[in-house]
KOLLO-897209 format. One line per 3 residues: number of its first residue (from 1); their letters; for each residue x, y, z of C-alpha. Coordinates in steps of 0.02 Angstrom, whole numbers, plus 32768, in hexadecimal, padded with zeros to 4 digits. Example, Ala and Ser with C-alpha at 12.3 -4.5 7.8 and 13.67 -1.06 7.14 Angstrom:
BEGIN
1> as> 8267:7F1F:8186 ~ 82AC:7FCB:8165
This chain:
BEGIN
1> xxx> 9789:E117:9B28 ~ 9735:E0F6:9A92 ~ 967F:E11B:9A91
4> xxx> 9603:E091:9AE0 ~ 95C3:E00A:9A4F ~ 9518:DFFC:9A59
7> xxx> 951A:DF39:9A75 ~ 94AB:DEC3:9AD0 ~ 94EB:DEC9:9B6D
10> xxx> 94ED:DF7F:9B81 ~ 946B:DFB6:9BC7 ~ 9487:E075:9BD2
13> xxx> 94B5:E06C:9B08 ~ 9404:E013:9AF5 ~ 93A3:E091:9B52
16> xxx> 93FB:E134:9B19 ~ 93BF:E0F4:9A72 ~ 9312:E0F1:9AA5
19> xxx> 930B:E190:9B00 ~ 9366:E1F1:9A74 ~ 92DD:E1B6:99F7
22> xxx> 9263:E1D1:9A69 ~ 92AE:E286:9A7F ~ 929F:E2A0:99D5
25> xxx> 91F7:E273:99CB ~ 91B0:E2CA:9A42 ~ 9219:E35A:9A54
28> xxx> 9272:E372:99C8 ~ 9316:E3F8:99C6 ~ 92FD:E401:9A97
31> xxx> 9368:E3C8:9B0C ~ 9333:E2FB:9B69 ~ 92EA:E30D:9C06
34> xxx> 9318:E27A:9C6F ~ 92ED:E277:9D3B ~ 92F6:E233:9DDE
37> xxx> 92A0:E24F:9E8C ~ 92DB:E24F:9F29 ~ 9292:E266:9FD9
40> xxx> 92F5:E292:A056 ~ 929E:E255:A0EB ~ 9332:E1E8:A12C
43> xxx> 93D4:E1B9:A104 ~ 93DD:E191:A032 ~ 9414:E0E6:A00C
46> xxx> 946A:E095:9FA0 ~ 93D9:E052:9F5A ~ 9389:E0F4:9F39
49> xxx> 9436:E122:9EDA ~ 93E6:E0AB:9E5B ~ 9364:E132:9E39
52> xxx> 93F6:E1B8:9DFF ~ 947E:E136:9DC1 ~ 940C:E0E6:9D4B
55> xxx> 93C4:E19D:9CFD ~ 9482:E1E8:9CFF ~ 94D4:E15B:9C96
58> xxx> 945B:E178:9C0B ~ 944D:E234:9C13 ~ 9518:E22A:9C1D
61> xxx> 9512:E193:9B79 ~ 948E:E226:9B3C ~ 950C:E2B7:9B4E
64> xxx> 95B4:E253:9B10 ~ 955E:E24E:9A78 ~ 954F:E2FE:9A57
67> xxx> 9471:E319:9A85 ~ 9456:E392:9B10 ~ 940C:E331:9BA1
70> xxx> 93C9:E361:9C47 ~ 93B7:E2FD:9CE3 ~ 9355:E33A:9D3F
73> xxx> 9353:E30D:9DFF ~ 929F:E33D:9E67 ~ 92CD:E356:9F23
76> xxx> 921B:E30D:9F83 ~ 9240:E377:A007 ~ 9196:E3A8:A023
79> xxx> 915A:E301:A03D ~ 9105:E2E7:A0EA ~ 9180:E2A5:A182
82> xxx> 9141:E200:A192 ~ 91A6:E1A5:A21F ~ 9231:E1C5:A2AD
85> xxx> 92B5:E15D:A265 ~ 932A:E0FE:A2E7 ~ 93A8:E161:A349
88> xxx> 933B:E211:A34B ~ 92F2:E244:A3E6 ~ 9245:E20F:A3E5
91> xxx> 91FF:E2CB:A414 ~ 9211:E2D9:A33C ~ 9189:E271:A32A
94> xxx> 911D:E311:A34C ~ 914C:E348:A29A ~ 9116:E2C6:A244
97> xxx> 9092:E2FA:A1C7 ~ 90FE:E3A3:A194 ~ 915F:E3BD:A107
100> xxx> 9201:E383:A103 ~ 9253:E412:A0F1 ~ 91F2:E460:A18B
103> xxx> 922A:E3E0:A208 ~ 92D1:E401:A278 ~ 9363:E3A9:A235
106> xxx> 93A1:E317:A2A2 ~ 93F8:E34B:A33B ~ 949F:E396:A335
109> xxx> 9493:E3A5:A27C ~ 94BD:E458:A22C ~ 9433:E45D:A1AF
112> xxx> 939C:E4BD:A1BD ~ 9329:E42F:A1A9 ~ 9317:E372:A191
115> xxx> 9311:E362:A0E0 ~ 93A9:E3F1:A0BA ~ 9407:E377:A137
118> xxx> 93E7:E2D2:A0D8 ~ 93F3:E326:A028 ~ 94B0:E36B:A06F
121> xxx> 94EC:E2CA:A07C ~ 94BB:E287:9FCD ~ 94C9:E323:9F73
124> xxx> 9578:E30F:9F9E ~ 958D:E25F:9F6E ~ 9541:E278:9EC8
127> xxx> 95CA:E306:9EB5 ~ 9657:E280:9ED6 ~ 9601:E207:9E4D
130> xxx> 9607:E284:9DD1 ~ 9546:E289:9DB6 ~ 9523:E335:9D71
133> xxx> 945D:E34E:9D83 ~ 93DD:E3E4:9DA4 ~ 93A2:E3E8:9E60
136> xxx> 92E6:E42B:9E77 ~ 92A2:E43A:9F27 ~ 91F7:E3F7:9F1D
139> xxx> 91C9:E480:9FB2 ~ 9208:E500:9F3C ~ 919D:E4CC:9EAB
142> xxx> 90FB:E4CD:9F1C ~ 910C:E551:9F8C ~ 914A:E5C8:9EF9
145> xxx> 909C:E5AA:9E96 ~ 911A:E559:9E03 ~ 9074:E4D3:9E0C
148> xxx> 8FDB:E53C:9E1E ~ 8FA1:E51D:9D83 ~ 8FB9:E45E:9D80
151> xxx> 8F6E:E45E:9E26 ~ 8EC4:E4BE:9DF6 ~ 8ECF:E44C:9D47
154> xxx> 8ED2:E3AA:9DBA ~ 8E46:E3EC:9E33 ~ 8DDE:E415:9D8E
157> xxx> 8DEC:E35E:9D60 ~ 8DF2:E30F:9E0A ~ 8D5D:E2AF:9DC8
160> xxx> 8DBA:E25D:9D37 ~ 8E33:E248:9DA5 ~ 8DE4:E1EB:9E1A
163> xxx> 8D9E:E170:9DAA ~ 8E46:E151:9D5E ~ 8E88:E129:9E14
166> xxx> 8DDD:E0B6:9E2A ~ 8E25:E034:9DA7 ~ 8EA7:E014:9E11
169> xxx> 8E46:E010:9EB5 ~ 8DD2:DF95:9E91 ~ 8E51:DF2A:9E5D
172> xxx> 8EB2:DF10:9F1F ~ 8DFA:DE9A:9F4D ~ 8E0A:DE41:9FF3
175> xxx> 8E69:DD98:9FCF ~ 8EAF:DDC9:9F1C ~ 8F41:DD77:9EFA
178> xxx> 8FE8:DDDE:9F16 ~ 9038:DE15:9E7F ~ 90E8:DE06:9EB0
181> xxx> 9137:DDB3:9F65 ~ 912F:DE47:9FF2 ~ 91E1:DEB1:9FF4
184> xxx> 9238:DE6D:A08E ~ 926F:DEEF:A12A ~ 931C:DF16:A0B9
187> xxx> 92BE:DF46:A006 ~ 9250:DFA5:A078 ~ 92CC:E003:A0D0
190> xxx> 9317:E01A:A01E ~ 928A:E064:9FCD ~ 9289:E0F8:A054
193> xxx> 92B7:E19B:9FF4 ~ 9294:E156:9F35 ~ 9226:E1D3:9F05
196> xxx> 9180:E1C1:9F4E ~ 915B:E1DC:A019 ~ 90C4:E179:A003
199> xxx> 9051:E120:9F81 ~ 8FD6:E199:9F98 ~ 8F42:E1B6:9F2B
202> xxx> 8ED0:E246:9F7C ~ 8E3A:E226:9FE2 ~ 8D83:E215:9FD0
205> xxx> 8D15:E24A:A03B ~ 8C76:E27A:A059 ~ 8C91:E31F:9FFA
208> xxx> 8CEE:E2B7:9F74 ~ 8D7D:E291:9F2E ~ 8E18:E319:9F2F
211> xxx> 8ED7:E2FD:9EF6 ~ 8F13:E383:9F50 ~ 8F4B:E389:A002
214> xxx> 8F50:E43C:A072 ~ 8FD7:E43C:A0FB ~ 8F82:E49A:A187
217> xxx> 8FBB:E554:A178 ~ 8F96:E54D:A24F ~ 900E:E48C:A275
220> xxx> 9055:E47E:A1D7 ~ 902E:E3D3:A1B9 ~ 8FC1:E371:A154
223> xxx> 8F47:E328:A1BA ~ 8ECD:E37D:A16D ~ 8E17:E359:A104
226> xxx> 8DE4:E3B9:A064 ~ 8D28:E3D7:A097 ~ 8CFD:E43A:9FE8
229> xxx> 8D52:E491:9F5A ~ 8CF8:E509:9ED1 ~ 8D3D:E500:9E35
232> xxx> 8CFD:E5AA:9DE8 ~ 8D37:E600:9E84 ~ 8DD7:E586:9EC7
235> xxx> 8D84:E59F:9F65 ~ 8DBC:E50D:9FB9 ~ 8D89:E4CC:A07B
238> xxx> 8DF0:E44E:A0E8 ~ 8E0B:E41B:A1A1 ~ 8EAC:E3E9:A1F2
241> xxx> 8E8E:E36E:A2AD ~ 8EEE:E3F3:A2FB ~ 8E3F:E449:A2F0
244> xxx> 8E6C:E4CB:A277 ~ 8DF2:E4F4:A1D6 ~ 8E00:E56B:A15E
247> xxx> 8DC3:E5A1:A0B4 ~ 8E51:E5CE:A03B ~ 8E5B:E5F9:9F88
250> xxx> 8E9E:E57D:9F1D ~ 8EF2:E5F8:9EA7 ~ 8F47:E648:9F1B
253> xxx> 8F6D:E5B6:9FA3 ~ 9024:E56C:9FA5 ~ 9026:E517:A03E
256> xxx> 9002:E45F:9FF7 ~ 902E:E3D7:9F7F ~ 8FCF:E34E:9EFE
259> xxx> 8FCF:E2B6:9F33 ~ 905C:E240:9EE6 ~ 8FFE:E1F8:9E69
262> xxx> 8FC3:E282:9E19 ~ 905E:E2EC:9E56 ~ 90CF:E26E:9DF8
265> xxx> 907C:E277:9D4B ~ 905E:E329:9D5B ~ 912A:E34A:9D66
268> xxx> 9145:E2DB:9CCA ~ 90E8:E343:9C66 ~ 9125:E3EF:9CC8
271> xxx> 91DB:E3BC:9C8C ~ 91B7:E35C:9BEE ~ 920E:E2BF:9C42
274> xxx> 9251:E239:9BDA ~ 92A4:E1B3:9C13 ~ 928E:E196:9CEA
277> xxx> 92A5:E103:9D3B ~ 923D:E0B3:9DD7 ~ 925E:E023:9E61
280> xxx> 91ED:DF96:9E70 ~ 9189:DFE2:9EF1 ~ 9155:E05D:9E74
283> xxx> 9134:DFE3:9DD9 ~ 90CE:DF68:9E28 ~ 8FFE:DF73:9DD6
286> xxx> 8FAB:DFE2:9E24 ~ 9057:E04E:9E6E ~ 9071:E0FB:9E3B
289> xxx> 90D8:E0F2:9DA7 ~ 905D:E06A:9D41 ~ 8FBE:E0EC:9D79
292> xxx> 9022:E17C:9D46 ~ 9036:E149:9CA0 ~ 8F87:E145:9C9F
295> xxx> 8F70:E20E:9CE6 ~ 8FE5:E271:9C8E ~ 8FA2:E25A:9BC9
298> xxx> 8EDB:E285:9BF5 ~ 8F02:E2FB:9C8F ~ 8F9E:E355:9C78
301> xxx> 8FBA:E32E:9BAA ~ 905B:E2EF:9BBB ~ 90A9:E238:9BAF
304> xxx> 90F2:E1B5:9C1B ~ 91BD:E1AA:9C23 ~ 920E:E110:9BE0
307> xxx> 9222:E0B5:9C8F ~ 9284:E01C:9CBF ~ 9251:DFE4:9D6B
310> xxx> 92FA:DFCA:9DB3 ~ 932E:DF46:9E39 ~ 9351:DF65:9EF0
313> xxx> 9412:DF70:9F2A ~ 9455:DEE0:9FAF ~ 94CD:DF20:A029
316> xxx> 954C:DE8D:A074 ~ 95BE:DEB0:A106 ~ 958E:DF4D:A160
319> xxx> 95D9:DF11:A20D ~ 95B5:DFAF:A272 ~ 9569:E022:A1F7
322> xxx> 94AE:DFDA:A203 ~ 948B:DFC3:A2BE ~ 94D6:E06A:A2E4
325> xxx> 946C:E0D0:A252 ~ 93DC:E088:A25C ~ 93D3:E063:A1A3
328> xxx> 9432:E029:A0F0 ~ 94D6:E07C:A0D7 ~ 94C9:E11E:A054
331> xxx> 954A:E139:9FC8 ~ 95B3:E1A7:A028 ~ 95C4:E12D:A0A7
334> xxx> 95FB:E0B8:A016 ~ 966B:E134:9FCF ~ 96DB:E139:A072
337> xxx> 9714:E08C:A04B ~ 9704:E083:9F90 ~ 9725:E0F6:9EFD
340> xxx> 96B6:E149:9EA7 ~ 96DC:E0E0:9DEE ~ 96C0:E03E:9E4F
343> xxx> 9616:E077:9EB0 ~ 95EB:E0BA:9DF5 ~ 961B:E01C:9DA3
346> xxx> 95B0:DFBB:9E1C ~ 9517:E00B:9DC4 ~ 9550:E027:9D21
349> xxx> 9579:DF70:9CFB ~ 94E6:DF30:9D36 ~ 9427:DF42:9CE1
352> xxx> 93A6:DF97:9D34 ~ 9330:DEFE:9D54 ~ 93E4:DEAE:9DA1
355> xxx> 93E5:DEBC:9E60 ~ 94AA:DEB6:9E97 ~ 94F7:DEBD:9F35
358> xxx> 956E:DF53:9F6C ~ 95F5:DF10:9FE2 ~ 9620:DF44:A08D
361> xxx> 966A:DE9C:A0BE ~ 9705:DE3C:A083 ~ 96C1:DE29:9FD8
364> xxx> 96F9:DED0:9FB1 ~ 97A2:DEA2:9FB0 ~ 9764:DE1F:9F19
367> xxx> 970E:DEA2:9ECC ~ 97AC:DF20:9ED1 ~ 9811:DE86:9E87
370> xxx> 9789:DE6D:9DF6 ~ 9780:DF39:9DD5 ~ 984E:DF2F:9DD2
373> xxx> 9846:DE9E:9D40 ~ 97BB:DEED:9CCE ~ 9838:DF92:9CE8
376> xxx> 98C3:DF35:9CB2 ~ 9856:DEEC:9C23 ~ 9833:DF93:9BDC
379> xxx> 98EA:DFD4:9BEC ~ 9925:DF41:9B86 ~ 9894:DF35:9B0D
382> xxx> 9854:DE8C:9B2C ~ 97A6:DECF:9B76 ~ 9702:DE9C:9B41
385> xxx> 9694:DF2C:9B00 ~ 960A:DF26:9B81 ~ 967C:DF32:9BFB
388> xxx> 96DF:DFAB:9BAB ~ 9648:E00E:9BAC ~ 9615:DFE8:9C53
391> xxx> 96E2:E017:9C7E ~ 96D8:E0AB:9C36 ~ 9620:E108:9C81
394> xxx> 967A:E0C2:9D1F ~ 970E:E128:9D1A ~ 96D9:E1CC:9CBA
397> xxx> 9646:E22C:9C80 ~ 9605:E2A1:9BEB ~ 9670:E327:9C55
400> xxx> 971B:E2C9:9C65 ~ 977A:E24F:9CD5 ~ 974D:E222:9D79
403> xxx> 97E4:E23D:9DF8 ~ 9841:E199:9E19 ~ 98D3:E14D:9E80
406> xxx> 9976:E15E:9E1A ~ 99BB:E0CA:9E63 ~ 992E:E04A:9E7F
409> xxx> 9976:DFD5:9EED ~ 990D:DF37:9F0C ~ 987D:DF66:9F8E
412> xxx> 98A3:DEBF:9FE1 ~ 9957:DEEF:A012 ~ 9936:DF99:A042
415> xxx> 98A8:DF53:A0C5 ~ 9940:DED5:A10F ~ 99B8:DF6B:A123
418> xxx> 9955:DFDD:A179 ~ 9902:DF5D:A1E5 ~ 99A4:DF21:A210
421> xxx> 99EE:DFCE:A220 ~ 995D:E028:A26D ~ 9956:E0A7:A1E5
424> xxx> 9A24:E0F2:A224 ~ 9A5F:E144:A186 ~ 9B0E:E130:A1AD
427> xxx> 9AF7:E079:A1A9 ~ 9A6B:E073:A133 ~ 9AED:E0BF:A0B0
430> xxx> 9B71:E037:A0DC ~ 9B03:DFB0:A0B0 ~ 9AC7:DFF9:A016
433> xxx> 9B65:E021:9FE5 ~ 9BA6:DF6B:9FF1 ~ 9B2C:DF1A:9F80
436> xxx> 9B81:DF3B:9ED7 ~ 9C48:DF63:9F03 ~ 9C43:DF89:9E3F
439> xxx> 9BB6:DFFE:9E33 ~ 9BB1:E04B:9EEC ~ 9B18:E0B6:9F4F
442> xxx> 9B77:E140:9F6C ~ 9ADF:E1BD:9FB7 ~ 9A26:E177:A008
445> xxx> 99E8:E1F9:9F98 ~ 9A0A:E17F:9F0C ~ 9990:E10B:9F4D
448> xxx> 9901:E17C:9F7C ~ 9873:E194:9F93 ~ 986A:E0C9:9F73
451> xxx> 98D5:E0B2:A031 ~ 9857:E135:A084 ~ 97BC:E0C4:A043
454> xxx> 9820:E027:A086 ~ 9860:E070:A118 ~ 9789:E09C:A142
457> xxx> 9763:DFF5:A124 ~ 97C1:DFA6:A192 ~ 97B2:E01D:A21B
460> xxx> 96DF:E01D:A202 ~ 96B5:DF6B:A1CD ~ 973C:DEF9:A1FC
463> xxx> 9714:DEAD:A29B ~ 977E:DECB:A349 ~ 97B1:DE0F:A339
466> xxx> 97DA:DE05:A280 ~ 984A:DE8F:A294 ~ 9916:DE5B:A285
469> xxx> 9980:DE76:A322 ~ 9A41:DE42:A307 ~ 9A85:DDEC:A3A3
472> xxx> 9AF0:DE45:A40A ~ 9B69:DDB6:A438 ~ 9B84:DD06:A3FF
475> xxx> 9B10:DC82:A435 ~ 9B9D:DC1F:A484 ~ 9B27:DB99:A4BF
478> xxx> 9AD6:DB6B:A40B ~ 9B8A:DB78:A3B2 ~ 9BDC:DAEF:A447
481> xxx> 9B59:DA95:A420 ~ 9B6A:DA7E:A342 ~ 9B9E:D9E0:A306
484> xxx> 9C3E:D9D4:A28E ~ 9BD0:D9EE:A1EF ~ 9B85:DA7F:A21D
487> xxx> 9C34:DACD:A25F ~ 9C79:DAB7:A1B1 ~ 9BF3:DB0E:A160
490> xxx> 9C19:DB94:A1D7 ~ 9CBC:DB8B:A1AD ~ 9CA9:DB87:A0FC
493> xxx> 9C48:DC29:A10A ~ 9CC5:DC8C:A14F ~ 9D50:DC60:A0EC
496> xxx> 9CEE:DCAD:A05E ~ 9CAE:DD5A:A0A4 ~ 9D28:DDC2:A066
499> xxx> 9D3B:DD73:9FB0 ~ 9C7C:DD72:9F98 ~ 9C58:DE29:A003
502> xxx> 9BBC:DE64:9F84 ~ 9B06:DE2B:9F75 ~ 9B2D:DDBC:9EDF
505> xxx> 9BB5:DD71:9F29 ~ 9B6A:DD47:9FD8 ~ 9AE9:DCFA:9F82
508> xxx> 9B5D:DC7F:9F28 ~ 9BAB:DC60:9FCE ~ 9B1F:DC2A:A03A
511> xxx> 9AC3:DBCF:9FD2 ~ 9B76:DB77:9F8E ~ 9BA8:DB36:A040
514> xxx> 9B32:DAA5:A045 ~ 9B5B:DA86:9F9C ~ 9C2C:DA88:9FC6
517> xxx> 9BF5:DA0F:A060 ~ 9BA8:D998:9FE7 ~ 9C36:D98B:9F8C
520> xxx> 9BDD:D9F0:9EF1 ~ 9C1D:DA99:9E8F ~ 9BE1:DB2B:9EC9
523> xxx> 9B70:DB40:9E42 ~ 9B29:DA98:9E36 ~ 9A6C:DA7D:9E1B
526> xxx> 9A18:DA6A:9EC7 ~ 99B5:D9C8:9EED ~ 9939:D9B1:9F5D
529> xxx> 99AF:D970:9FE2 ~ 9A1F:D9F9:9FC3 ~ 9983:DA8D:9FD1
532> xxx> 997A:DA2C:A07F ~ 9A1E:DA39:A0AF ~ 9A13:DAFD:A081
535> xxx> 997D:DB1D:A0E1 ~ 99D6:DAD6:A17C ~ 9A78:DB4B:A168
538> xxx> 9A00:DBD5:A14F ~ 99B7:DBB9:A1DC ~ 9A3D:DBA4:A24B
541> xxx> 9A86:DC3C:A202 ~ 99FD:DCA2:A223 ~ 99EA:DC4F:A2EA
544> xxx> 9AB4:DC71:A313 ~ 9A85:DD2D:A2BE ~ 99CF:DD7C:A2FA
547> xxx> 9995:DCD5:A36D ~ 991A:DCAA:A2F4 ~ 98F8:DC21:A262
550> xxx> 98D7:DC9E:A1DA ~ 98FD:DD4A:A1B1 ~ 9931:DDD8:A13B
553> xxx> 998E:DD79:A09C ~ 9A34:DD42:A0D2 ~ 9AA1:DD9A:A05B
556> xxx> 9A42:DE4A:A0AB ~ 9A50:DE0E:A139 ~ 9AFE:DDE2:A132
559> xxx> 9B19:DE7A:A0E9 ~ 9ADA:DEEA:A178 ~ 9B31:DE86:A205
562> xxx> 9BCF:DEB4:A1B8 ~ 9C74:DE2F:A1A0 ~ 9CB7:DE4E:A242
565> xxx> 9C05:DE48:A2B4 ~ 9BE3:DD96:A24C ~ 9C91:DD4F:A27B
568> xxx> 9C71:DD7D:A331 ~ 9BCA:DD3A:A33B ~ 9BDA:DC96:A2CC
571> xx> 9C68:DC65:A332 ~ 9CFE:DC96:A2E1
């Protein structure tokens, strides 16, 4: 694949532009620093995949090119546990306030704690996708001392600090107008793990204003109340409400964290960060990544990344996933019924400020059909070139080719044979092997992993009464009953199974036996009358077959029944 044109439509062209030059600028001869956050404090979303999808295309646009680029991806595992999430046994709730990575892991889980649990899952996912980053625990960082200095820096100028924050204070008066509508329960659910636990800005108090927050050496947690700090000496004084006070030494003290706005700025500057993108509930005035900007020149001397504010993800579909999670589905839940290119394609084809849906529903057997024409665009050179570029971050990276199916049978079809066939190889094979007599499936391992993701689909988010079950025996009571019209179409059907046995050729057939009735060509131009006399014979197809108006595409469907079981049950 040629490389990507930088064109108006794409995006990740557009921006690896910018951040180059802005490399250059700033950093001239080192390699681009881009980033992304993460807080693992629940299940990671497909929303929150924004927050690395949107950094990875341009570091990967970044690296294709030849520059040396970083993406750097910050673990907020030590974060404070804010909330028992649905489904965990409410005794966790006794954690909350701890780090993450010092609460137990969910039960039954074989981590060591709850954020090494919910990083597993997407650390794995972001494997699959091909998204080649460098993980930092943010526990690490802090409880290491990797901060100290920043921290005693930021305590130095708390006071500048503070009046920074104050701006934006004074502007959330009682009655002001909202700056944008409220996020709804979904965009809030979403915006769990993107980075930033809290909006937190630090406290002031009677003793003033700090940005740093102890956890208690004695609970652990951060319930606790800077009551004085020294600067010459670092001495620094605080109370937790589990009664515990101390008096620490700053320069020596890991056991605590700046507050997000500060904390934020502070690690652009620590790792010279370009180019990181943020969700709405971080670009908002007054959020964290508009007061950042202003921190990090006058307090930590460094400068604010180039930062799109990116759109929240839509989920459709999810039939059982939701109610039995407690929450949005994550990518690896969306990479057991779709391939990684299409998940990747999802984002890459879309702009940042673009919200999208990601399908769980029937629409991802439209979406499979519309990723199977742009493929077939690009293989015969008739693509546009945004979408060749979109094609082409979809299906490999600066590092080489994603894996793929090496016979990528339509997801549609696949879904009807397994649902029909209850995932039985045997017959699964037979089917497959039927569609094209000319070009035959001659091993499933032709058409996977795509029949494993359709296979999961069907079994997770196809309702019990959606599913296909073939009749057993005739329904000898609806076929005495059929009129002489629709016995001749039955008729006519079965006279041509064995001359049109294939997908193509079904196809032909039963939507040519209305036509034949009317006295047309097989191939004659439907009218509206005659799209009416098809849906009828469809329909009574599909009742004499499963008992049911509608189904699995009839050609599939006749397909998987097999010659003989259709004779039987239509009658013959």
């Amino acid at each position: 694949m040629a490389q990507a044109q930088s064109t108006e439509a794409d995006w990740v062209s557009r921006f690896a532009d910018e951040v180059i030059a802005e490399g250059e600028r700033r950093a001239p001869g080192k390699p681009i620093v881009v980033a992304s956050g993460l807080s693992p404090s629940g299940p990671i979303h497909l929303g929150n995949l924004r927050e690395v999808m949107t950094p990875h295309l341009v570091a990967d646009e970044i690296r294709r090119r030849g520059h040396e680029c970083v993406h750097v991806l910050s673990w907020d595992d030590y974060d404070r546990y804010r909330k028992v999430p649905a489904g965990v046994d409410a005794s966790w709730a006794e954690h909350i306030g701890k780090p993450l990575t010092a609460v137990p892991a969910p039960p039954g889980s074989p981590y060591g704690s709850w954020a090494e649990h919910f990083k597993a899952a997407m650390i794995e996912a972001l494997d699959e996708l091909g998204i080649e980053y460098r993980g930092i625990s943010q526990t690490e960082q802090y409880t290491s001392g990797a901060y100290r200095e920043q921290i005693l820096h930021a305590m130095k100028h708390r006071g500048d600090i503070d009046a920074i924050l104050d701006q934006y204070r004074t502007k959330a008066k009682p009655g002001a107008k909202k700056q944008q509508k409220p996020l709804d329960e979904a965009e809030l659910e979403a915006a769990e793990g993107s980075g930033a636990a809290a909006e937190d800005d630090g406290s002031a108090g009677g003793a003033g204003y700090f940005p740093y927050k102890p956890y208690c050496t004695v609970c652990n947690k951060d319930l606790t109340t800077v009551t004085s700090y020294d600067d010459e000496t670092t001495e620094l004084a605080y109370t937790c409400t589990c009664g515990h006070a101390e008096t620490v030494l700053l320069k020596e003290f890991d056991h605590g964290k700046l507050v997000w706005k500060v904390d934020w700025p502070m690690r652009w500057a620590y790792e010279g960060v370009i180019f990181e993108p943020s969700g709405v509930d971080h670009s908002s005035p007054g959020s964290s990544f508009q007061v950042g900007g202003q921190i990090v020149g006058p307090i930590f001397g460094g400068e604010q990344p180039i930062g799109p504010m990116y759109a929240f993800v839509g989920i459709s579909g999810m039939a059982k996933m939701s109610s039995s999670k407690g929450g949005v589905p994550t990518p690896g839940d969306a990479l057991q019924i779709m391939e990684a290119p299409l998940l990747r394609w999802l984002y890459a084809r879309r702009r940042p400020n673009q919200s999208f849906k990601v399908a769980f529903d029937q629409e991802i057997q439209r979406l499979y059909d519309e990723w199977d024409k742009l493929d077939a665009k690009v293989a015969d050179g008739t693509v546009l070139p945004a979408d060749a570029a979109a094609y082409s971050r979809a299906t490999r990276t600066a590092a080489g080719e994603l894996p793929r199916t090496p016979r990528p049978l339509p997801y549609r079809t696949l879904a009807s044979v397994v649902d029909i066939t209850g995932g039985h190889e045997a017959q699964t094979l037979r089917i497959l092997s039927e569609l094209d007599p000319d070009n035959p499936v001659t091993s499933l391992e032709e058409t996977r992993p795509r029949l494993e993701r359709a296979e999961h689909w069907i079994n997770t988010q196809v309702p019990a009464e959606s599913r296909t079950i073939v009749r057993d025996e005739p329904d000898t009571e609806h076929l005495a009953r059929l009129g002489e019209q629709d016995r001749e179409s039955l008729r006519l059907l079965l006279e041509g199974l064995d001359e049109h046995w294939s997908l193509d050729g079904l196809t032909t057939l039963v939507y040519g036996v209305p036509k034949v009735l009317a006295g047309l060509e097989p191939h004659a131009k439907p009218t509206p009358e005659l799209k009416a006399a098809q849906r009828a014979f469809f329909a009574l197809l599909y009742q004499l077959l499963v008992g049911r108006d509608t189904g699995p595409r009839l050609p599939t469907l006749l397909l998987a029944v097999g010659a003989d079981r259709v004779r039987k049950l239509l009658g013959a």
